[in-house]
C-alpha positions in Angstrom: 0.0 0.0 0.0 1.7 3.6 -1.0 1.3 6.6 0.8 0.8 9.7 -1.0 2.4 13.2 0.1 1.2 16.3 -0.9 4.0 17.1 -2.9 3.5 14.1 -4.8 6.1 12.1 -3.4 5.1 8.5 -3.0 6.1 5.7 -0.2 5.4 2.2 0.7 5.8 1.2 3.9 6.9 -2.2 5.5 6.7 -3.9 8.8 9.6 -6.3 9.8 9.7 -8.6 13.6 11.9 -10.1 14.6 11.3 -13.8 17.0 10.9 -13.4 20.5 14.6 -13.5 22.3 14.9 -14.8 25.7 17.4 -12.3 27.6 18.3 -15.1 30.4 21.7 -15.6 31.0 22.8 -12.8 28.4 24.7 -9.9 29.6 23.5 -7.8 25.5 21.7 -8.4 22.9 22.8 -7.4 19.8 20.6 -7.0 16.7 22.0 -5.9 13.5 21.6 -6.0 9.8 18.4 -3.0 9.6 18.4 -1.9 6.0 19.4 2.3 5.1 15.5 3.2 4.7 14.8 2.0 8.5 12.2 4.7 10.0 11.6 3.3 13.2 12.7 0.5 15.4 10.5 -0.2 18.5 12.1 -2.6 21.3 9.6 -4.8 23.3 10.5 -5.3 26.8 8.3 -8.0 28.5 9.3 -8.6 31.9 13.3 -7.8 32.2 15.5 -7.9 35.0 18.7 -9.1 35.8 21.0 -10.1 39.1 22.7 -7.8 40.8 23.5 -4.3 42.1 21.6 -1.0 40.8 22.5 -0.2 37.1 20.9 1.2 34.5 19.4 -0.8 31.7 21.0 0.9 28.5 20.9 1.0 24.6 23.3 2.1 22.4 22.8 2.6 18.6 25.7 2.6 15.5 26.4 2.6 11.9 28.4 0.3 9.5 31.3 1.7 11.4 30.3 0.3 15.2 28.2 1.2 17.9 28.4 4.4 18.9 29.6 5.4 22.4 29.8 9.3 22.6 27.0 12.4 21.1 24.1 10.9 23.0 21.5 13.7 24.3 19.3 11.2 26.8 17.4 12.0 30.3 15.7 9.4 32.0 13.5 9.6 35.1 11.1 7.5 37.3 8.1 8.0 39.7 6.1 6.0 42.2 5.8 4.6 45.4 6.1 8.3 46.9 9.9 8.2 45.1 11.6 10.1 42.2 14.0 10.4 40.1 16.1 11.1 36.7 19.4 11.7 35.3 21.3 12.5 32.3 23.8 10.6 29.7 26.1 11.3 27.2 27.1 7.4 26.3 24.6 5.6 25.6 20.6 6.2 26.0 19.5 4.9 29.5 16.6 3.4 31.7 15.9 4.5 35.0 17.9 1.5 37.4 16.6 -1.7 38.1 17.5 -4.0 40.9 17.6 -7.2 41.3 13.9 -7.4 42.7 12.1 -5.3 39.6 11.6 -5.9 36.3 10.9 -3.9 33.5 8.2 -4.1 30.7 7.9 -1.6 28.4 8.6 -0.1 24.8 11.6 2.0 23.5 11.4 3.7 20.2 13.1 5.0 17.8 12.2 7.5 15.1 14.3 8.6 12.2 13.6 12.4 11.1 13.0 11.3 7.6 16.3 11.7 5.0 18.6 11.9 7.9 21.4 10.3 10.4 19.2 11.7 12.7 17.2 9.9 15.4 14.8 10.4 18.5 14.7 8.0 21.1 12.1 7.9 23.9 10.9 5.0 26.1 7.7 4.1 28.2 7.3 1.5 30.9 6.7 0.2 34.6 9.4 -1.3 37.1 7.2 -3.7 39.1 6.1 -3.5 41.9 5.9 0.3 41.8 7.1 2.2 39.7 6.7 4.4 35.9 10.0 5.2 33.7 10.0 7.9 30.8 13.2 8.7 29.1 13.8 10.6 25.9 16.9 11.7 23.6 18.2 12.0 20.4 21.5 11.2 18.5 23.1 11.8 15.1 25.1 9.0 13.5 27.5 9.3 10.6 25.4 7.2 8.3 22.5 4.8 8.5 21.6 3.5 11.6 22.8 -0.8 10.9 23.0 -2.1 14.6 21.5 -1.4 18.6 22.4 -3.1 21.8 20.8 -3.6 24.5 22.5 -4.3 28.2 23.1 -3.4 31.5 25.5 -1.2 33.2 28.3 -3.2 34.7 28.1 -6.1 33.0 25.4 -7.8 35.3 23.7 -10.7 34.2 20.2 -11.1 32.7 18.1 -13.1 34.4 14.6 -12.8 33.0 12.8 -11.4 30.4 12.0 -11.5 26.7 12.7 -9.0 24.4 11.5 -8.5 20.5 12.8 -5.9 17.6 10.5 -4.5 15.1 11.2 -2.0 12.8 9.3 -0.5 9.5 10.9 0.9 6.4 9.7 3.6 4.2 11.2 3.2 0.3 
């Protein structure tokens, strides 16, 4: 199915999933190969969590030259329980911490402004048993966005959770 522009310009969209990946025992996951007209990649989170110490779940994005790990613009912030709180990066887009004793479900997304490097990243979830997380960024890569990872600070372990990519191209 096209879509029409006013300026006459015509597109045709596609939807692409990946399977479901099990993030037990993983400390990233890695997905790579999106194709140069990728408009948006959405990351499903169903119930992650990993063991040990406070961290920060994180996601860095790259081109065919590697993932990129400077030029990020991210807050991130939480609230429940009668609690707050947020923070800032440079390195890497973030999630607010999760311990050992949360988990995360959720989606992060990520937009292309169309015809550029450029994307917008924002995410929106819950941290059982109390809490919301909202984070939002941007970052500019040197060509087409190829790879992503997703891990935790510190190199703790995954111990639950499944996670799924999709993403939609527009060419």
């Amino acid at each position: 199915m096209a879509i029409y522009f006013a300026d006459g310009a015509q597109s045709d969209p596609a939807l692409f999933e990946t399977g479901r990946g099990d993030m037990s025992g993983l400390t990233q996951r890695i997905y790579s190969g999106f194709p140069s007209n990728t408009t948006k990649i959405t990351v499903n989170l169903y119930n992650v969590g990993y063991s040990g110490a406070g961290s920060l779940l994180r996601l860095q994005i790259g081109d065919s030259g590697g993932l990129e790990t400077s030029g990020y613009f991210c807050t991130y912030a939480y609230n429940g329980n009668g609690s707050a709180g947020s923070g800032t990066r440079t390195d890497g887009f973030a999630i607010w911490s999760i311990n050992n004793a949360e988990h995360t479900s959720g989606h992060i997304e990520l937009t292309n402004i169309q015809g550029s490097n450029e994307w917008v990243y924002s995410y929106k979830g819950a941290f059982e048993p109390y809490y919301t997380s909202t984070c939002g960024g941007r970052k500019t890569l040197s060509s087409a966005l190829t790879q992503l990872k997703l891990y935790v600070e510190g190199n703790n372990q995954f111990d639950q959770g499944i996670m799924n990519v999709c993403y939609e191209t527009v060419g």
